[in-house]
N, C-alpha and C positions, 0 to 999 in steps of 0.2 A: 700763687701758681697752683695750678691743680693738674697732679700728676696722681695715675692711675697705676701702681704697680701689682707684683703678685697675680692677680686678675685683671690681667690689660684686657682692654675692649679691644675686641675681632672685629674688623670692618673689612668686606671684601676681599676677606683670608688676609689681612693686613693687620699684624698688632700693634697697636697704638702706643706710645705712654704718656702722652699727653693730650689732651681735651680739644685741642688746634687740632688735632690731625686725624680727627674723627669725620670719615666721610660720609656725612647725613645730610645730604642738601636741606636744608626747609626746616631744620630746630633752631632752635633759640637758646642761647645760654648766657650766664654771665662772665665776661671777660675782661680783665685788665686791658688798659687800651693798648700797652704794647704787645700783648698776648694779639688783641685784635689785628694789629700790623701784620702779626707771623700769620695771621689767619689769611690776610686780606693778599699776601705774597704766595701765601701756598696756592690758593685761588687764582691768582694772577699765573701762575705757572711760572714761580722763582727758581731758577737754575744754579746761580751764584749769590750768598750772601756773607756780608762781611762788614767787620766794626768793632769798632775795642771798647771796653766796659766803661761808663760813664753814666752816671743816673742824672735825668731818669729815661735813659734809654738803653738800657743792658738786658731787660726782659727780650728784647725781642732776636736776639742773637742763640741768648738761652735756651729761650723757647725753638724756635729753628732747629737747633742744634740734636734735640730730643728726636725730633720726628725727619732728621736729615737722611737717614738711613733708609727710612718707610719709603720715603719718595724720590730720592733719587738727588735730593737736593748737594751739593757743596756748600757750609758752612765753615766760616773760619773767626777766631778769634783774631786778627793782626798786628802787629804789634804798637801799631799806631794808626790814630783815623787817616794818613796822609797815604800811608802805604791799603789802606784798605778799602780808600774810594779810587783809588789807581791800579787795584786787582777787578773792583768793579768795574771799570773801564775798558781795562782788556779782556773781561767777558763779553762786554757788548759790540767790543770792537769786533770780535768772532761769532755774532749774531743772535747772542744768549742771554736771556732775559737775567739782568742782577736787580741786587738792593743791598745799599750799605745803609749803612746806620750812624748816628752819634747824638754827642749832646753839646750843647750850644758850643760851648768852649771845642768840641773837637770840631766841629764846622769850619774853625777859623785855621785848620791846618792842613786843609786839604783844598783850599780855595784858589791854591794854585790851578792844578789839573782842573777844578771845576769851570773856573773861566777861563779858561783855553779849548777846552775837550768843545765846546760850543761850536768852537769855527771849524764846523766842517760835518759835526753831528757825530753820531752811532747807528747802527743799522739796527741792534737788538736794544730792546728795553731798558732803562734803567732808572730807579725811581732811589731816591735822595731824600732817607729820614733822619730829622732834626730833632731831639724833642728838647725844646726850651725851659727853662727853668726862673719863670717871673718869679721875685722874691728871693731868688737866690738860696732856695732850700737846700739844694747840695753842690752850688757853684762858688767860682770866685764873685760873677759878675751875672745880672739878670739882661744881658746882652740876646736883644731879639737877632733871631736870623733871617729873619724876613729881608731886608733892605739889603745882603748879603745877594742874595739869591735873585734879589733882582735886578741887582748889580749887572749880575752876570748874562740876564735877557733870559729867563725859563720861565715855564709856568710854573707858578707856585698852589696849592692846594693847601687849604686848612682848615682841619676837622673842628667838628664842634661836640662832637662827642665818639665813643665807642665805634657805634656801628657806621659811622661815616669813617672813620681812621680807618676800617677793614674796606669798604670799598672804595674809597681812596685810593690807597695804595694798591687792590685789584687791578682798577680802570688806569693807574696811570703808569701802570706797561704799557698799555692800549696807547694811551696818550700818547708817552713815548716814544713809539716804535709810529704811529700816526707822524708826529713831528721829526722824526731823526734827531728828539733832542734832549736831556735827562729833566724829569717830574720832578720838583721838591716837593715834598709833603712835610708840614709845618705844627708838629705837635706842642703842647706845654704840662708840666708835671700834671695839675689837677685830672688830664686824660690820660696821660700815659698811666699814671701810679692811682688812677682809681676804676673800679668797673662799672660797667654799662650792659646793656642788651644788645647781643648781635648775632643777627640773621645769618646761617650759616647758610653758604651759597657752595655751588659746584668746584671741584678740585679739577682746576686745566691739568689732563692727562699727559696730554701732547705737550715735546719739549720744542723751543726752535733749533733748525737747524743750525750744526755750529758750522762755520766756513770764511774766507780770509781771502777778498780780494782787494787791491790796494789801490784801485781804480771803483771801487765802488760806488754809482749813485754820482761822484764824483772824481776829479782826475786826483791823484794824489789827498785822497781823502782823509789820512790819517797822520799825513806829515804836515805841520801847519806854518812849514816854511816851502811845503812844494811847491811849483811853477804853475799854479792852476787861478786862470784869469778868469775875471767876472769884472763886468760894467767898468772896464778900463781899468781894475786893480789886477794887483799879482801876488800868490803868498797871504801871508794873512789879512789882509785888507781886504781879498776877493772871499775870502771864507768869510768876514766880518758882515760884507754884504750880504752873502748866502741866510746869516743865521737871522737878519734882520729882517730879512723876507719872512720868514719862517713866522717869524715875532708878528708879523704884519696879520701870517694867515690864525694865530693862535689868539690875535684880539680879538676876530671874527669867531674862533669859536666860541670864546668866553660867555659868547650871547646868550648860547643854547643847552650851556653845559648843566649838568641837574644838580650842581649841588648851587647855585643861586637860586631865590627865587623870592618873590614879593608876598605879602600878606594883607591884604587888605583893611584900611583904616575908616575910620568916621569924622576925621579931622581934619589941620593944616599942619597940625605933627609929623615927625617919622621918626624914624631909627633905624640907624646903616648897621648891623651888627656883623663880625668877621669871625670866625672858628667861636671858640669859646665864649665870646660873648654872645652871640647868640644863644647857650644855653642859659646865662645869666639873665637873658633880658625875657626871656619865655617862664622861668622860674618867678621872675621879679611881676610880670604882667597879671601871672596869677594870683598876687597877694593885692593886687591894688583893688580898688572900690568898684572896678570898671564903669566908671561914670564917663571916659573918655578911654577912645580904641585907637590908638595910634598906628600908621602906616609901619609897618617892619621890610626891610629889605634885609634879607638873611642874605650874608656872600661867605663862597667856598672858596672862592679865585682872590684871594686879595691883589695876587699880581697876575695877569694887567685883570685890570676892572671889567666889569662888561657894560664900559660908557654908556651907549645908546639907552639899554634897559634903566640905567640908573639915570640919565636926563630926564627922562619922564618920569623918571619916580619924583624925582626933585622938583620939576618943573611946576607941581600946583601945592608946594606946602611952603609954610612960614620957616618952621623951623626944625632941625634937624639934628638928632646925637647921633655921634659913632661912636660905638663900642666893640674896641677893641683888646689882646690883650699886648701890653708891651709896645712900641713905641705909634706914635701917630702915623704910621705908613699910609693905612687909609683914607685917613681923616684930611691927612695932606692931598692926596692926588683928588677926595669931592671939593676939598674949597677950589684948587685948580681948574676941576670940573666948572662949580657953582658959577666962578666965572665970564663963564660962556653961556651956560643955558640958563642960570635965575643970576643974575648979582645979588638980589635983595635980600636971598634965603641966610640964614643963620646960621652956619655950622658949629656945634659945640660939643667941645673932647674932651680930652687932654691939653690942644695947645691951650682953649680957653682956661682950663681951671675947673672945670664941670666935674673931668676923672681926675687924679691924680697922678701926675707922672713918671713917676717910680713905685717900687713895690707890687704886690700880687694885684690883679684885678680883686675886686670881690662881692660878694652879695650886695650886702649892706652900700658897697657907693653906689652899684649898677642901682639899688630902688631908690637911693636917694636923688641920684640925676633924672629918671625916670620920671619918678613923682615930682619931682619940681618943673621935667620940661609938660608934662601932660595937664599940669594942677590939680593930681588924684590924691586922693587920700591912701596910705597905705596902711597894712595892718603889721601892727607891731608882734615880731615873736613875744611866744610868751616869758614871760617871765620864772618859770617853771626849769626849763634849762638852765638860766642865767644862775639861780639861785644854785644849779646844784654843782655848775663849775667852782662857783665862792666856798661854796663847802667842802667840794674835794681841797681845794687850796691849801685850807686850813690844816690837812692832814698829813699830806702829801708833801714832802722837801722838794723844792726845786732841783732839775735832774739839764745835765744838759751830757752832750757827747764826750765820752770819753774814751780812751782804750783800755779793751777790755781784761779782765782779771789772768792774769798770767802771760800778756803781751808780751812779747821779747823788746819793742820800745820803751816797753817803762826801763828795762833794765841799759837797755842804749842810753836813753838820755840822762837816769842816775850815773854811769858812768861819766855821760860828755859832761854832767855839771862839773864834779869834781876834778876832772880830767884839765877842763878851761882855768879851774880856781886856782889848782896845783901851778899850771903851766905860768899866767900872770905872777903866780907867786915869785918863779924863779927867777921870772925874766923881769923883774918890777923894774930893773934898772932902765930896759926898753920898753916896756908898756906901761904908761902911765893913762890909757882910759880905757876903753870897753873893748869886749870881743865882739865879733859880729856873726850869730848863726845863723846861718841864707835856710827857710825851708822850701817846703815841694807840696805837691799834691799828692796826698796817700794820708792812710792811717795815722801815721806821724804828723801830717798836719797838724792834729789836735795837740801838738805840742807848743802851739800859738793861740791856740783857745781863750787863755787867760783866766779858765777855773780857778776859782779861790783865789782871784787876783785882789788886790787892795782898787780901790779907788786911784785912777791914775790922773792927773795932773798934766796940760801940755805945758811942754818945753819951750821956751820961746826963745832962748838966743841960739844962735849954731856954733856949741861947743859941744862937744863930747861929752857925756855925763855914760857913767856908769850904770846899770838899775841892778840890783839882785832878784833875785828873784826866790821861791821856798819850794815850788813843787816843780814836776818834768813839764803843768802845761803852759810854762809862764817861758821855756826857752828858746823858745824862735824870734829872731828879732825881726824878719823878713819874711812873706809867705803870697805869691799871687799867682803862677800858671806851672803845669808843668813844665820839666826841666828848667827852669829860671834859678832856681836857687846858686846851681855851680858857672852860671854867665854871672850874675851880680855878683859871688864871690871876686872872679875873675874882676870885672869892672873897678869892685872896693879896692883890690890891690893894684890894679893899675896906672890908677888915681891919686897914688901913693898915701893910702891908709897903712900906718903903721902903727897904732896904738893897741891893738890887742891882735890875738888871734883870727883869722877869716875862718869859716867854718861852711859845709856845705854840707845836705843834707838830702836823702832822697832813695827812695823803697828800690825796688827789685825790677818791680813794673817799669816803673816811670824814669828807671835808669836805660830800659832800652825801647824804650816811647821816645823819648827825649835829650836824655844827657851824654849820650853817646857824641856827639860830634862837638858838645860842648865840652866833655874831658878830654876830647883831641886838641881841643883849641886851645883848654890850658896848658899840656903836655909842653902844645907844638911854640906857644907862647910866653912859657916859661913863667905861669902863676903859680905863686907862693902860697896855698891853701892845702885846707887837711877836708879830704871827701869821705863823708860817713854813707855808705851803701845799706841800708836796713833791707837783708833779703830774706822776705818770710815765703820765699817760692810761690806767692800766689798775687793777683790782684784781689787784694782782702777788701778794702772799702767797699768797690760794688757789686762784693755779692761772693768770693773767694771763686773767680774765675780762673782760669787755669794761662799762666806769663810761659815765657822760654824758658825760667827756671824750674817750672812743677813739671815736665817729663809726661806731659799727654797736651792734645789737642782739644778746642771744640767741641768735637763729637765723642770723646773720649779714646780716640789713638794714640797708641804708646808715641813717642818724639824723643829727639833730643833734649837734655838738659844743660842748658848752656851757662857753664859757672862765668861770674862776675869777673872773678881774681883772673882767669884767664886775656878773656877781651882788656880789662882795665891793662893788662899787662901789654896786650898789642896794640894797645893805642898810646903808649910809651911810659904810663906809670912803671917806676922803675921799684917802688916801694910799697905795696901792699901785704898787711895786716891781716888774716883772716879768724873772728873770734866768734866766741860763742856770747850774748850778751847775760844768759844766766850765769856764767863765770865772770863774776865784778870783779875779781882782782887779777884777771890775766886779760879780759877787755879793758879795763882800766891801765894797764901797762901799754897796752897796743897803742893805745890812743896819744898818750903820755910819749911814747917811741916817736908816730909819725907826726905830733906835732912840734917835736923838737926835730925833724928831719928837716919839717918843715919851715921851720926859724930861719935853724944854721945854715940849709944848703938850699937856701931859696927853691926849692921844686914843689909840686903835685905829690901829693901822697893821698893814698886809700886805704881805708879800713873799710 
């Protein structure tokens, strides 16, 4: 991030303090692709923006947030993606250009309002960024959202680099508000979390008008059970048809929209390439022998396609790659293509086995399908690099994530070990196998890492077996999305597990992201488990953003500080613990208390 302090840049008697919100039409700079996003939103004349910290799409909230004051924008942190694509919605519902934000996992929690909000449209702008995470660098799952989104019937857009992610997200207010219907724009880490060159373009001055009528454009527009008839439907089946029209006029434009376009070839080759892989396949084209120029059709639209242009492209070759990054979206709808317009042509991906269908796209396979469908030679990097990774190797200890030196986790989970050991000790007459700790998404995570772990062995009968474990990263027995940890708690006892302790686990954040309606449900349900709250008042993994616990906003406005022990308490925990985790022998008693509350008088308990 490149922030200018002390000596901020003066633009238009405007101080700046970040690089995005410098108004110089016509420069060039290097920017992080999510930096480009907040560029390509300021540009666009963004009104409302909103999204909760997930990498790798937290830059661009960040970023926003710095220059929200310069321009008039609203910026919020939300407490979750669900509640912060449905604040975006009721900006647009009052005529105002938004943009929310997330990362793939938070996509999947807002998908309600996003296919519903469809039937019937928005009057103001609204554009829907994603940014993916192939390879799963900082996710549960390398889960594309493409198929998500087109689910739901919108145009989807996807970059292939820097300066396309900033006009992108520009143009597709415009789209938007052209269609009455919300833009996805469909990023992946390699853009997001790396820079590029991007043409800084004009700052839309002018805001839209904000305004609220409930018959707008349509009868009952925003109710999507009102009495508003189309083609012999009523209610949402009439909206359903509404939005499908819309879909009708938005394949038409796909035609003419500029981020497709063709390259001409010398062969019966080609190559379909979608966002990112198109920069692979231009990188890759340059190291071949150029003995043979393959046909390229570059797409920005993966959904819908712009059929007609892509018949004729297919119509006079043999054979044809698509490169894409994450799952076969495209490659599926040209065989459906091929068809119709060639049967004979070749399509080769992913489904064939050509790319590989998991993990990151990358260099090295994009030349290698390349070079095998063209029959070029390509030129091997040198061996100069290779050599000098082999010798860092050598020097260098293996390092992987951990929490950092003076965490208040390490002292959490040195307590919960001893705390669980103690507790099986007493109760050996009742627990004769393991405990079960549910984790979460947060810092704590990395308490399932398995650092320094031994060599593990799978189990193959279904009995309960014990494991110990020696360090805090080996104690999580369970770990996949937020708020999950204290629902499987709930489910293990349900189920009637009764051989060790249930345990649940989960930060400050991501107790009021998620687990809030889940510690009602145990309350209300009457599950027998001991809930560990790790509140370090900030969302620390992506980046120490600012939760309901740290007492400022976003933009940095003083707020409420909303303690844990409180809510826990009005959602019916009747027994919460409140400790310090660098005091080991009075977090250790706490723990020790609520999980023998927890034995004897079957309830919920918090620390």
């Amino acid at each position: 991030m490149f922030k200018i302090d002390g000596n901020a840049l003066l633009t238009c008697g405007v101080v700046v303090v970040h690089i995005v919100g410098l108004d110089k039409p016509g420069v060039r700079f290097l920017l992080q692709g999510n930096e480009a996003v907040a560029r390509g939103a300021l540009e666009g004349g963004v009104q409302v923006a909103t999204g909760y910290p997930g990498t790798p799409s937290s830059e661009v909230i960040e970023t926003l947030s710095e220059i929200a004051k310069d321009y008039g924008i609203y910026v919020e942190w939300s407490v979750n993606e669900k509640v912060a694509f449905d604040v975006a919605v009721g900006a647009a519902v009052v005529g105002a250009r938004a943009l929310v934000t997330a990362k793939n996992a938070g996509v999947n929690w807002y998908m309600d309002m996003f296919a519903t909000v469809v039937y019937g449209g928005l009057p103001g702008g609204l554009v829907v960024y994603a940014a993916d995470d192939p390879g799963a660098f900082y996710s549960s799952t390398e889960q594309d959202t493409r198929p998500l989104a087109k689910s739901v019937g919108v145009l989807i857009l996807e970059p292939a680099d820097q300066g396309e992610s900033k006009e992108m997200v520009k143009l597709g207010f415009d789209y938007s508000e052209r269609f009455e219907l919300p833009v996805f724009v469909r990023s992946v880490t390699r853009i997001s979390h790396s820079t590029g060159d991007v043409l800084f373009g004009e700052i839309k001055k002018e805001r839209n008008k904000v305004f609220f009528n409930r018959h707008y454009g349509l009868p009952f527009r925003y109710n999507v059970y009102g009495p508003y008839k189309y083609k012999g439907e009523v209610g949402p089946s009439a909206k359903h048809a509404w939005q499908l029209e819309k879909l009708e006029i938005i394949k038409e434009f796909v035609e003419e929209v500029p981020f497709n376009w063709v390259e001409e070839g010398d062969t019966d080759v080609g190559i379909v390439a979608s966002g990112i892989g198109y920069s692979y396949v231009k990188d890759v084209l340059a190291r071949l022998d150029g003995s043979v120029k393959p046909w390229v059709f570059k797409i920005g639209t993966p959904y819908p396609l712009p059929i007609r242009k892509l018949s004729k492209f297919l119509s006079n070759l043999r054979e044809v790659l698509v490169v894409e990054e994450g799952d076969p979206l495209v490659e599926e709808e040209i065989k459906a293509l091929s068809k119709d317009c060639c049967p004979e042509i070749k399509i080769l991906g992913r489904e064939s086995g050509t790319i590989r269908s998991f993990g990151e796209l990358g260099l090295s396979q994009v030349l290698k399908a390349v070079s095998e469908l063209t029959g070029s030679k390509y030129y091997e990097p040198s061996n100069e690099r290779r050599n000098i990774k082999a010798e860092i190797k050598k020097i260098i200890a293996p390092r992987s994530s951990m929490l950092c030196a003076g965490c208040p986790h390490l002292g959490t989970y040195w307590v919960l070990r001893f705390a669980l050991h103690k507790t099986v000790n007493k109760y050996r007459d009742r627990f004769k196998g393991a405990w079960i700790v549910n984790g979460d998404i947060g810092c704590y995570e990395m308490g399932g890492y398995g650092l320094f772990a031994r060599e593990i062995e799978p189990w193959r009968e279904k009995t309960t077996k014990r494991v110990s474990f020696d360090n805090p990263y080996e104690i999580l027995d369970t770990n996949y999305i937020m708020g999950g940890g204290i629902g499987l708690a709930q489910g293990q006892y349900h189920a009637g597990y009764r051989e060790g302790p249930i345990v649940a686990v989960a930060g400050d954040s991501t107790f009021f992201h998620a687990c809030m309606p889940a510690l009602l449900n145990a309350t209300y349900n009457k599950a027998a488990i001991t809930f560990l709250v790790l509140d370090n008042s900030w969302t620390a993994m992506t980046g120490h953003q600012p939760a309901p616990t740290t007492g400022f906003t976003a933009t940095g406005s003083p707020s409420k500080t909303y303690r844990i022990e409180d809510v826990a308490r009005a959602l019916g925990v009747d027994d919460v613990w409140v400790v310090d985790p660098y005091d080991i022998k009075s977090a250790e008693e706490a723990l020790l208390k609520a999980m023998d509350k927890t034995i004897n008088e079957s309830k919920t308990t918090l620390v």
